[in-house]
C-alpha positions in Angstrom: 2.4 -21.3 62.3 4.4 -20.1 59.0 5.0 -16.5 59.0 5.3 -15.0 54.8 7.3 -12.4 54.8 7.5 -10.1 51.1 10.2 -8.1 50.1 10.0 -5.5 47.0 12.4 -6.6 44.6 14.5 -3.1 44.8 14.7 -3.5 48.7 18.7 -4.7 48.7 19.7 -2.9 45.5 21.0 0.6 46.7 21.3 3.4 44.3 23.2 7.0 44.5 20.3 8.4 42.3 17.1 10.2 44.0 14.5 9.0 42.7 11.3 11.6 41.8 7.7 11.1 41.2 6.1 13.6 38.0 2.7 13.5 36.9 2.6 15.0 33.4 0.2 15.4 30.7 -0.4 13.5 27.9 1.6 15.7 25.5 4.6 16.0 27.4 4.7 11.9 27.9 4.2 11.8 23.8 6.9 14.3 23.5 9.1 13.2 25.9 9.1 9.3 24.6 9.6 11.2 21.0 12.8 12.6 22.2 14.0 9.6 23.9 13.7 7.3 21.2 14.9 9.9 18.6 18.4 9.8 21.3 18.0 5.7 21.7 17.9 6.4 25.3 15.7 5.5 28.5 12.4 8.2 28.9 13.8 8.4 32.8 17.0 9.1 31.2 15.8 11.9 28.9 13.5 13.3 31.5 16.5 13.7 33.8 18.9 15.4 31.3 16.2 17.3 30.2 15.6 18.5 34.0 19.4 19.3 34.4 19.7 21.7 31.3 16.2 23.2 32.8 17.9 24.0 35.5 21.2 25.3 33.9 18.9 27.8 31.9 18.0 28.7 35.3 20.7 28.9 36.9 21.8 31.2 34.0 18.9 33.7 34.4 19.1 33.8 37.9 22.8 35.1 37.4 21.7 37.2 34.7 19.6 39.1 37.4 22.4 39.5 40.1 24.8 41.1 37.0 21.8 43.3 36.2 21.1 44.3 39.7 24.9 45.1 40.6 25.0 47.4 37.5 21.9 49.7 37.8 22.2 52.9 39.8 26.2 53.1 40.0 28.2 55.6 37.8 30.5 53.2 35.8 33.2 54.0 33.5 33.7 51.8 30.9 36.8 50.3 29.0 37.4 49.8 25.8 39.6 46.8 24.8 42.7 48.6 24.0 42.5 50.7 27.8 42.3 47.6 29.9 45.2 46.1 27.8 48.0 48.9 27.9 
C-alpha cells in the first residue's frame, strides 16, 4: 500500500509577516485596487500601509485624549515664548 501524502505549497516557506484575513465590500476592493495600481504596488501591500497609517491616526487621537485629560480641571499658568526662554 502507497501512502499520498500533500503538502500546501507555502508549508516550508517561513515568513516574519502575520498574515490577516478581511472581508470587505465591493467598494473598498474597487478602491483599494484603484490605489494600488495608481502606487504600482501589490493590493496586500497597499491594504497593509494603508492599515499602519490607520493606526498612526489612531494612535494620534488616542494621545490627543490623554493631553486633553491631563489639562482639564488644574489651574495652569501659562508661558509665553520669551518667559520660558530668559
Amino acid at each position: 500500500m502507497t501512502q499520498l501524502i500533500h503538502f500546501w505549497y507555502t508549508y516550508f516557506m517561513t515568513t516574519t509577516k502575520t498574515r490577516i484575513n478581511i472581508t470587505a465590500d465591493r467598494d473598498v476592493k474597487k478602491s483599494l485596487v484603484a490605489a494600488a495600481k495608481r502606487d504600482g504596488m501589490p493590493t496586500a501591500s497597499k491594504a497593509a500601509e494603508l492599515l499602519r497609517l490607520a493606526l498612526e491616526l489612531e494612535e494620534d487621537l488616542a494621545l490627543s485624549d490623554l493631553a486633553d485629560s491631563r489639562l482639564t480641571g488644574k489651574k495652569i499658568k501659562w508661558l509665553s515664548h520669551r518667559q520660558v526662554w530668559k
